[in-house]
N, C-alpha and C positions, 0 to 999 in steps of 0.2 A: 524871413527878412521883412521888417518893417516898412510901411511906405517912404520915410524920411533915408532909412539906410538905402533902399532903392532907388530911390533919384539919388541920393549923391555917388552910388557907385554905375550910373549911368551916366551921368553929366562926367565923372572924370573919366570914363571911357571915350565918350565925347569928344571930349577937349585934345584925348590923347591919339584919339583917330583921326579925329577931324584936321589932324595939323598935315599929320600924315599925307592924307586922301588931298586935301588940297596943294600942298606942296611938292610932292612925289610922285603922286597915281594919276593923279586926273589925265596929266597930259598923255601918261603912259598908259593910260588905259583908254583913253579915246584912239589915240594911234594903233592899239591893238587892236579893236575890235570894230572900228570904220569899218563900213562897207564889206559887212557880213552881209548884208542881204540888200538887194535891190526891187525899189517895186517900178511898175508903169507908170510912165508919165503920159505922154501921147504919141500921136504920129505924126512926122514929114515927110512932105516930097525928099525924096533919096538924091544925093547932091556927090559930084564924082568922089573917091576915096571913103566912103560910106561902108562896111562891113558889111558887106550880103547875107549874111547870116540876121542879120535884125531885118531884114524884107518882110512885112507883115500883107502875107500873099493873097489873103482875104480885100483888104483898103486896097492894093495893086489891083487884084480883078476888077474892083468896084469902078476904079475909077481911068483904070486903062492908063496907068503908068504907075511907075515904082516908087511907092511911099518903106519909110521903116519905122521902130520903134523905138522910142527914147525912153530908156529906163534912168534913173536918178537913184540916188545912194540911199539908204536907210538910214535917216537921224537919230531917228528915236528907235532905242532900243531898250529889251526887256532882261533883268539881270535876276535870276535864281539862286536864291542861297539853300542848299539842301544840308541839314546838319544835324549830325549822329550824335541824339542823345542818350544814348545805349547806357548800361553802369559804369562798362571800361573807360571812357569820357569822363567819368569824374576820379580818375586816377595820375599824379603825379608826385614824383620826390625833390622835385627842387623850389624854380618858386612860384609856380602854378599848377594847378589841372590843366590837363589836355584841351577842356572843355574853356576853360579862361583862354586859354590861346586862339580855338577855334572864334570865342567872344570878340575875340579884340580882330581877328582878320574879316571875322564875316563885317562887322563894323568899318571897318577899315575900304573895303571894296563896294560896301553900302553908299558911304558917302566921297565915292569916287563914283559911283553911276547916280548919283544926285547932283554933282558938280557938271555932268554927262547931259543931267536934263532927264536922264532914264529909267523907268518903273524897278522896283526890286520889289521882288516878294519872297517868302521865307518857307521852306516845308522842314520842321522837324521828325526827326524819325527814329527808328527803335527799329524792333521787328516787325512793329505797327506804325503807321503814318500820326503820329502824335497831335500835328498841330500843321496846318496850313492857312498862310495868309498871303492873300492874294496880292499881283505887284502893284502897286503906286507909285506915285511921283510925290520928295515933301521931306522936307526935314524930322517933321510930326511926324510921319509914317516909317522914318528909320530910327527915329527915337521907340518905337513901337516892337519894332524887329528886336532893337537893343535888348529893351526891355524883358521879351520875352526869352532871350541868347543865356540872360543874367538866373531870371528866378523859374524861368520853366521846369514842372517837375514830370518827368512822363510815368506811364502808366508799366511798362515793361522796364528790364535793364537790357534785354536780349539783342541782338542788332540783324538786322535782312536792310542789307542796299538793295538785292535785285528787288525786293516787292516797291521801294524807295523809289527804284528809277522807273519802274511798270508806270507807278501814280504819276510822277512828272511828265511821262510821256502823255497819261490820260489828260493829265489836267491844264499842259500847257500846250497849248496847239500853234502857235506863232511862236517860228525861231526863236530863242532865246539863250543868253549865254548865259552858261552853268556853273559854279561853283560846289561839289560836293565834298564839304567838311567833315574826317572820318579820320578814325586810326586803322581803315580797313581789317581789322580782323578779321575776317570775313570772306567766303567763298562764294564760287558758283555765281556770280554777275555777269559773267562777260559775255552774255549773248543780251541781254537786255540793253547793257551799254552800250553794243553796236546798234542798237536798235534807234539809242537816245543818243547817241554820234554824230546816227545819219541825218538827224532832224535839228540837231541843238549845237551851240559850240562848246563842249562839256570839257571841264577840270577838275582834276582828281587833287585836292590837299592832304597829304597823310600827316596827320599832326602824331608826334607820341616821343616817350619818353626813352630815355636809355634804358633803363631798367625793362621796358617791354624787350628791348635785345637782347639781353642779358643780367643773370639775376648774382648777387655777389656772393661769395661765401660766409653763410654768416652761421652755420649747424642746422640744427635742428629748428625751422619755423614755423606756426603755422601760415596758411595763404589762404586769402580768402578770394573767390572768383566772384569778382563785382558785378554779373550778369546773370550766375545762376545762387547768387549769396551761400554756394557750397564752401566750407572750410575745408580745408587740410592740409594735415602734417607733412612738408619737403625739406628733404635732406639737404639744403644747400651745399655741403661737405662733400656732397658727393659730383665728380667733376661729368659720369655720365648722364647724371640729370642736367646737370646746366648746360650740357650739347644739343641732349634732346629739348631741354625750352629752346634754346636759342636757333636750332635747327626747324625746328616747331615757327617759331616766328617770322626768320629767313623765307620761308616757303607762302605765307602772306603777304611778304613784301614783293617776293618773284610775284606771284601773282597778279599783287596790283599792276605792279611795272607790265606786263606782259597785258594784261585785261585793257587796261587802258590805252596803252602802244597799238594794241588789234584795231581796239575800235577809233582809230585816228585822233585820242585826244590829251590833252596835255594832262601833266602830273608836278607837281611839287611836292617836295616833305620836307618837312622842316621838322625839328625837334625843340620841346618845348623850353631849353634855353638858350636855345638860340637866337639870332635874328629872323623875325620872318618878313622882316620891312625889304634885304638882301636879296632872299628868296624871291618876292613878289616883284620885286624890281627888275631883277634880274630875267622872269618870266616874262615880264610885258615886255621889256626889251629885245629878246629873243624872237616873241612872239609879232611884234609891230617892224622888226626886219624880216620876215620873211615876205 
């Protein structure tokens, strides 16, 4: 992709997030995610009706009466986008990739925690940590994320969340809300997820296609597996094979749903023709009434 075809299919992603994020998310995503975390403010003298539990029993010895601690809400917050550029990601039959979808929401919730005031940064991943950019604050710096959403090309097609979620936990060490964009294909996470749970406010987006549920009858096809580029011949005709993919798939998506339910944290799927403006709205709302 040329530089002239890359900005302009960045700017109309843009234009087409940005309406979004301003009109829809912003307010629903600051109401979700307020007052994730609290830090210290200072100390007062303790005034009747005060919570005994904030007595800061240190400044009480000192000074031989009962002071507490006034903590204040966290404004600024820090937003991760973690997004699976495996081979499977660039597979779709209708009117995108997977990977166009995952483009257009990581964009979408970028510039809803820019409207926020709040840093996003970006980890792409594979079976290997592809590509990590650290969070900022800045229109420039989500124009950048964009950028790299659209033309990045990784070095694997293979997919590992857990080694994904290992790196996030090393590398972000202050609270921050998660975002991890994926068709989870993929096993064996859920104890690293609890790990990145207990520290992060983390979301599972399964982006994918109908056809990942079920394949149609169409004879004799070859298939090609877009992570290991192994070809071959499936029977489509035959109604035992399209049980076992679909039974096959089924047991990835239990999973996610279960992996992510363990470690206390949200999920969404949307499918890639659908709405996922519905979906996302429908989550922050959900999520800012509790």
């Amino acid at each position: 992709m040329d530089t002239k075809e890359l900005l302009k299919k960045v700017r109309k992603i843009e234009i087409k997030t940005r309406r979004l994020s301003n009109h829809i998310f912003s307010g629903e995503y600051h109401s979700s995610f307020k007052g994730r975390g609290m830090t210290f403010s200072e100390v007062r003298q303790y005034q009747y009706g005060d919570d005994i539990r904030a007595i800061d029993w240190n400044v009480t010895a000192r000074y031989n009466e009962p002071y507490i601690k006034i903590f204040e809400e966290e404004r600024e917050l820090t937003m991760m986008l973690m997004v699976d550029v495996s081979g499977s990601e660039s597979f779709g039959t209708k009117t995108q990739f997977k990977r166009d979808t995952a483009t257009e929401i990581g964009a979408t919730l970028a510039f809803s925690a820019t409207q926020n005031n709040d840093k996003v940064g970006l980890i792409l991943f594979s079976d290997e940590i592809e590509l990590f950019i650290p969070p900022k604050k800045g229109r420039s710096h989500v124009l950048r994320i964009i950028r790299e959403l659209i033309e990045f090309h990784p070095k694997s097609k293979k997919t590992d969340v857990n080694g994904a979620l290992k790196y996030l936990s090393n590398v972000i060490k202050k609270r921050a809300i998660v975002f991890v964009l994926s068709d989870f294909m993929d096993a064996d996470y859920e104890h690293t997820l609890k790990i990145a749970g207990k520290k992060h406010d983390v979301t599972g987006i399964r982006i994918y296609d109908k056809h990942d549920v079920e394949i149609p009858n169409l004879g004799m096809v070859p298939m090609l597996d877009a992570e290991t580029n192994e070809t071959i011949l499936v029977n489509t005709a035959s109604k035992n094979i399209r049980n076992q993919y679909k039974a096959h798939y089924l047991k990835t998506v239990d999973y996610f749903d279960k992996a992510f339910s363990h470690s206390g944290s949200g999920t969404i799927s949307t499918r890639i023709d659908e709405s996922y403006v519905k979906k996302l709205l429908g989550y922050f709302k959900h999520k800012g009434a509790r």
